[in-house]
C-alpha positions as CSV (number, residue, x, y, z in Angstrom):
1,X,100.1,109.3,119.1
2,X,97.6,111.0,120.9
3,X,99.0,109.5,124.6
4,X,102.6,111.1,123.5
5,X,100.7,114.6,122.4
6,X,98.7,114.5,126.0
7,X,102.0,113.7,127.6
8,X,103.7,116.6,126.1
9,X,100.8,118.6,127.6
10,X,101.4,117.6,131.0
11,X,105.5,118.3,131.0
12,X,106.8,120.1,133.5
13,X,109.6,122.2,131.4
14,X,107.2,124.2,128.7
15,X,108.9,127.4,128.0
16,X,109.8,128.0,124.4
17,X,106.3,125.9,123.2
18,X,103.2,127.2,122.3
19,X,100.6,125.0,124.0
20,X,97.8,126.1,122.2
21,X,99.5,124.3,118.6
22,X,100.2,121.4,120.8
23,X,96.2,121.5,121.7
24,X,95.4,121.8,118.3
25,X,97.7,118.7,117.4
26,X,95.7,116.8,119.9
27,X,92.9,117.8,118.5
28,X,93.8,116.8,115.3
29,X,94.8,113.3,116.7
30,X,92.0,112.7,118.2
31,X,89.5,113.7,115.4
32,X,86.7,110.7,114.4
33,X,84.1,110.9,111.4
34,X,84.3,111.6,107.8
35,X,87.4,114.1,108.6
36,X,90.0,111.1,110.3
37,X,93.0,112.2,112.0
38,X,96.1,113.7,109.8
39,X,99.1,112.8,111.0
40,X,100.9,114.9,108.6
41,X,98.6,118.0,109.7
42,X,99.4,116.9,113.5
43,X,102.8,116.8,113.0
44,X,103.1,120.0,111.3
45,X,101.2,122.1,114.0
46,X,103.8,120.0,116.7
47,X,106.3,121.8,114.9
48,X,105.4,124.9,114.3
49,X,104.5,124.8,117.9
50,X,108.5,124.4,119.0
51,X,109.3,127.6,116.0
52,X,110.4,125.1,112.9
53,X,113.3,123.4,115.9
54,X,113.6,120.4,117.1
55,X,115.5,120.5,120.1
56,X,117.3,117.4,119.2
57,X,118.3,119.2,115.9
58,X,121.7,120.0,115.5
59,X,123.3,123.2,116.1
60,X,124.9,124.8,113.1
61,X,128.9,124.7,113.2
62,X,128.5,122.1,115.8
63,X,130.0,118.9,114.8
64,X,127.3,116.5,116.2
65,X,127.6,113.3,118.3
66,X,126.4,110.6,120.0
67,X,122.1,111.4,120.2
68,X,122.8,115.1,119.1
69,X,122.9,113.6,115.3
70,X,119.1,114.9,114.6
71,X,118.0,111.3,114.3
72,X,114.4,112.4,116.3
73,X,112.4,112.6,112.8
74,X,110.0,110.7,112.8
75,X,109.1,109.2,108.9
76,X,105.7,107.9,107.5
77,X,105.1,104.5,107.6
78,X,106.4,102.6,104.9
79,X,103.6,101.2,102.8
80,X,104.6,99.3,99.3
81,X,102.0,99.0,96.5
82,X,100.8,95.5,95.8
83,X,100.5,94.7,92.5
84,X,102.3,96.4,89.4
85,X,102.2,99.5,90.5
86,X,104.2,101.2,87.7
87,X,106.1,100.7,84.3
88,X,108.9,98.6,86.5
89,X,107.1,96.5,88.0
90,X,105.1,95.3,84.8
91,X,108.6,95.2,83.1
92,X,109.9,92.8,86.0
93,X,106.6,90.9,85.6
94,X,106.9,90.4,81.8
95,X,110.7,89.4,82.4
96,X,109.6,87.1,84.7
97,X,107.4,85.5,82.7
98,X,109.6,85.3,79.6
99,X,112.3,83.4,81.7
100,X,109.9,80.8,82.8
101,X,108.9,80.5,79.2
102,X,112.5,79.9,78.0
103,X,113.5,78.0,80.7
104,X,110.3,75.3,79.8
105,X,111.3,75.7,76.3
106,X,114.8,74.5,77.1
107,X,113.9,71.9,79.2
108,X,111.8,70.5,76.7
109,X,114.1,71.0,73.6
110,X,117.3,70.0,75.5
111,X,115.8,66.8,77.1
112,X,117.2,63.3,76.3
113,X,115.4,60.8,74.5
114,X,114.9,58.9,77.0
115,X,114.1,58.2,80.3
116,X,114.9,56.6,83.8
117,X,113.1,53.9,83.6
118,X,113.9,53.3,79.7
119,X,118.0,53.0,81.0
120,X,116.9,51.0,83.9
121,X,115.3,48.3,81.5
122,X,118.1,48.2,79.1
123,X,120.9,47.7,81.8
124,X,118.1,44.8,83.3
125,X,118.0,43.3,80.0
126,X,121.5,43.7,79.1
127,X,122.3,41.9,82.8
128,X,119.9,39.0,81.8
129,X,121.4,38.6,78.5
130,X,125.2,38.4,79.3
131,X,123.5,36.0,82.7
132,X,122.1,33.6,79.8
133,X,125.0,34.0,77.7
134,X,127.4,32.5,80.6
C-alpha cells in the first residue's frame, strides 16, 4: 500500500488533491512500533484528500457503464473467525453432533443379525451338504 500511496505522490496530473492528506496517508502506511499502520485511518485521509469523490464514482443522473460502475472500493480483507464464534455456529456444532449420534444409533439398532462371513459359512455348508447328499 505504501508503493501505490508513493506512486500517487509522484503523478503528473494533481490538481483537485490535497498532497499534504496523501503525505499524511503515507505516513500512516508506513508507521512501525506500538502504533502499526491503520489502514482504515490511511484510507480515510486518501479520501478526504480527493473531497469525499472518487473519480471513478458515478455521476448522479448518469446511467453508468462499462468501468464507470464505481466498482474502485476497495473492501477489508475478509477474515472468518475460527472456532464457534457465535450462538450459530455452536448451534451448527451441537446439530452436528446430534446427527452423528443418531446416525450411530441407527446403525447399530437397524443392523442385521448377522454378518458377512456368518452368510458366507452357511451357503459353504449348505453347498457341502446338498454335495454329500448327491
Amino acid at each position: 500500500m505504501a508503493e501505490r500511496v508513493g506512486d500517487a505522490l509522484e503523478v503528473p496530473h494533481k490538481e483537485g488533491v490535497d498532497l499534504n492528506l496523501v503525505r499524511q496517508a503515507l505516513d500512516v502506511v508506513e508507521r512501525t512500533g506500538p502504533q502499526k499502520a491503520s489502514l482504515q485511518e490511511a484510507r480515510g485521509l486518501l479520501l478526504r484528500s480527493l473531497d469525499g469523490n472518487l473519480p471513478s464514482a458515478p455521476k448522479a443522473g448518469h446511467l453508468v457503464t462499462g468501468t464507470e460502475t464505481g466498482t474502485s472500493v476497495v473492501l477489508d480483507e475478509f477474515r472468518p473467525a475460527r472456532g464457534i464464534a457465535d450462538s450459530g455456529d455452536a448451534t451448527l456444532f451441537a446439530l452436528s453432533l446430534l446427527a452423528i449420534a443418531v446416525g450411530l444409533w441407527l446403525s447399530m439398532r437397524l443392523r442385521p443379525g448377522y454378518s458377512i462371513r456368518e452368510l458366507k459359512r452357511r451357503t459353504a455348508a449348505d453347498e457341502d451338504v446338498e454335495g454329500r447328499k448327491r
